[in-house]
C-alpha positions as CSV (number, residue, x, y, z in Angstrom):
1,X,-3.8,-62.1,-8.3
2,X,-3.8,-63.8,-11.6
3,X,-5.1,-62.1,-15.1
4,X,-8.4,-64.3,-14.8
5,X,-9.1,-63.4,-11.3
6,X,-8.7,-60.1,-12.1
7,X,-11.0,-60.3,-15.0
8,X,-13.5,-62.1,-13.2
9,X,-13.7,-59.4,-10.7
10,X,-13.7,-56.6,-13.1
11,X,-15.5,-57.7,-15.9
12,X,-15.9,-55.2,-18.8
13,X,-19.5,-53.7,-20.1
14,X,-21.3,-51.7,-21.6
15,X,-19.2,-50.1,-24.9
16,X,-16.2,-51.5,-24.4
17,X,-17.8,-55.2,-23.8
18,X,-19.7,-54.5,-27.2
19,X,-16.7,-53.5,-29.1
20,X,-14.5,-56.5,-28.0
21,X,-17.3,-59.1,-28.7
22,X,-18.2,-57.9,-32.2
23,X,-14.0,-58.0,-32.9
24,X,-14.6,-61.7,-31.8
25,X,-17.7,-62.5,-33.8
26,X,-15.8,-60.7,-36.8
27,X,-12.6,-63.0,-36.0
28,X,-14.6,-65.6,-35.8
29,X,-16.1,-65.1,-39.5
30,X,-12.9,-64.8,-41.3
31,X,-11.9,-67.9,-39.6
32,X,-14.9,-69.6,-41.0
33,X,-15.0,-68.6,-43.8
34,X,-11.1,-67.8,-45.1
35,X,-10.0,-71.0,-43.7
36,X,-6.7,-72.4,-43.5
37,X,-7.0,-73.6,-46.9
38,X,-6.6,-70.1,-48.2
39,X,-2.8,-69.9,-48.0
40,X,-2.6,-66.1,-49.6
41,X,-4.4,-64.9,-46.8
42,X,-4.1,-66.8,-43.5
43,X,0.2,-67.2,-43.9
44,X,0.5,-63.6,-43.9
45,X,-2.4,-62.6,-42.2
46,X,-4.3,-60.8,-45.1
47,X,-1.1,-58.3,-45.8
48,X,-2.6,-54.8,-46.5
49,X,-0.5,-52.2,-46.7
50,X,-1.2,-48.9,-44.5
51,X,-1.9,-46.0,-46.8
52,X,-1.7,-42.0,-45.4
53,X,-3.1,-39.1,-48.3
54,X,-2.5,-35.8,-47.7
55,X,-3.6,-33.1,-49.8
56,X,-1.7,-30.1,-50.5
57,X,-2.7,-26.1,-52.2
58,X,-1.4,-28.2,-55.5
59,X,-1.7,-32.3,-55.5
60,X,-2.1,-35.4,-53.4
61,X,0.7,-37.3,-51.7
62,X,0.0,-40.8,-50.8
63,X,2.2,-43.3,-48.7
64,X,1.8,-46.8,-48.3
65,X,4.1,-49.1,-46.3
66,X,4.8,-51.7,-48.4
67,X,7.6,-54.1,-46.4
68,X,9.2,-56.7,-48.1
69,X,7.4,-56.1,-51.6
70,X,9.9,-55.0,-54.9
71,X,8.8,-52.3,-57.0
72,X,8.1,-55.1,-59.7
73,X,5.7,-56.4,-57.1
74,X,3.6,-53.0,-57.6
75,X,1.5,-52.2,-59.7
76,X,0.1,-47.9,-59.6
77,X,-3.3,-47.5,-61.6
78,X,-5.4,-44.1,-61.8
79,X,-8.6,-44.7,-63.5
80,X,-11.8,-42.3,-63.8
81,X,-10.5,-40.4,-60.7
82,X,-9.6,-43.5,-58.1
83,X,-6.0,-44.7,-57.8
84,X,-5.4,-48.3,-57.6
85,X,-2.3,-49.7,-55.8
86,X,-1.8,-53.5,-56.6
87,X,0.8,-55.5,-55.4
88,X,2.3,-59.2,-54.2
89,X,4.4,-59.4,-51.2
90,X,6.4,-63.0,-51.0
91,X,7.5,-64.4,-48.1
92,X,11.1,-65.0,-47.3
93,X,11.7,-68.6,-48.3
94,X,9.5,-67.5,-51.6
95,X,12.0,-68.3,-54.3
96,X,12.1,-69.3,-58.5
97,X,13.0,-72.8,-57.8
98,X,9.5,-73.2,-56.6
99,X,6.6,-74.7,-58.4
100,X,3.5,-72.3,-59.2
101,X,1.5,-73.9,-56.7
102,X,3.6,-73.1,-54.0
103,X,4.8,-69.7,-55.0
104,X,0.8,-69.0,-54.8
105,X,0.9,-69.9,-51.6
106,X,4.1,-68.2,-50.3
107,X,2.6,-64.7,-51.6
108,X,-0.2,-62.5,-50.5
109,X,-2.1,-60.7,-52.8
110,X,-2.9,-57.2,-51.8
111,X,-5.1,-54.3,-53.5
112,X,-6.1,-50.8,-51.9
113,X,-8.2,-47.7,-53.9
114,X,-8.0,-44.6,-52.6
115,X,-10.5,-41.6,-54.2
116,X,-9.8,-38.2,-54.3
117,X,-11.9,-35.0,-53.0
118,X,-11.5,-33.0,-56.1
119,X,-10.0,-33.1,-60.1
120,X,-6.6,-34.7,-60.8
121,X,-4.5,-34.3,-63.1
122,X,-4.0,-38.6,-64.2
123,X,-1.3,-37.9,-66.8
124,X,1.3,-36.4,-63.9
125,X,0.9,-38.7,-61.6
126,X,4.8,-40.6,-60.3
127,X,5.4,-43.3,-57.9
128,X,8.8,-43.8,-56.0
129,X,9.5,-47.2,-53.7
130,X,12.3,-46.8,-51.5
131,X,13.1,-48.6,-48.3
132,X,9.4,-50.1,-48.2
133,X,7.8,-47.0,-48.3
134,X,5.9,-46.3,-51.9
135,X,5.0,-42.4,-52.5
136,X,2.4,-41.4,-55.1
137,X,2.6,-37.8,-56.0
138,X,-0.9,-37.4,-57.7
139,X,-0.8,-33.8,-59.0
140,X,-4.1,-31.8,-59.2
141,X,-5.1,-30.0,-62.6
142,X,-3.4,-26.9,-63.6
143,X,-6.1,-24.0,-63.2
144,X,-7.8,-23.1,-66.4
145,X,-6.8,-19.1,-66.2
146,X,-10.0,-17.2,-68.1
147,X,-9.0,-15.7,-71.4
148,X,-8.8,-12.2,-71.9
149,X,-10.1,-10.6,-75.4
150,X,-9.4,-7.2,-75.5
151,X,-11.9,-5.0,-78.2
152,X,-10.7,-2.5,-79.6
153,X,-13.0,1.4,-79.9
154,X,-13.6,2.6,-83.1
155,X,-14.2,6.4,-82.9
156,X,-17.3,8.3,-84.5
């Protein structure tokens, strides 16, 4: 029995049949409308790199798996609360002997925000690269401990 037989005979529905053909329609679209002409996104695929935050009693750790991208390549932004991770990853025959045109289109551009669920602290914040693995240590604010006054009783 071939694949196609056996899908003829088995055909999916209901949710799984809806899932599958709305994946397609949304293929489809980016197809359409990103082209082959866009070189940044269609040679790599539209690059974005897989991010994993985990918050701990005392800060945020976030990973992203960034293959193939230098640390120059990165760029870490906190602003207002959101952290911004911006980057280029180049392909391998990317080299400076090329003109700008085609560096553009041997890169991909790639930008991800994360927001946080509470206060952090944006002056603290450190970002390591090793191995293709970026980690972003975003510490939260120190808490404010209340101040105690004490008053001191006069007799009489």
């Amino acid at each position: 029995m071939t694949f196609g037989t056996r899908v003829r005979r088995y055909p999916l529905s209901g949710h799984t049949a809806a899932v599958m053909g709305a994946e397609r329609a949304f293929s489809e679209l980016q197809r359409q409308f990103l082209g082959s002409a866009n070189h940044g996104l269609s040679s790599a695929r539209g690059f974005m790199p897989t991010l994993k935050a985990v918050e701990n009693a005392g800060d945020y750790v976030v990973t992203a798996e960034i293959p193939g991208v230098a640390p120059d390549d990165v760029s870490v932004v906190v602003e207002e609360g959101v952290l911004t991770l911006r980057g280029t990853r180049k392909s391998l025959d990317w080299s400076d002997d090329l003109s700008e045109e085609e560096k553009e289109a041997e890169s991909t551009r790639f930008e991800r925000s994360v927001r946080f669920n509470g206060d952090i602290d944006e002056e603290r914040v450190t970002a390591r690269s090793k191995d293709g693995l970026l980690r972003i240590v975003v510490p939260k604010p120190e808490p404010v401990a209340p101040e105690i006054t004490r008053i001191p009783v006069e007799a009489g």
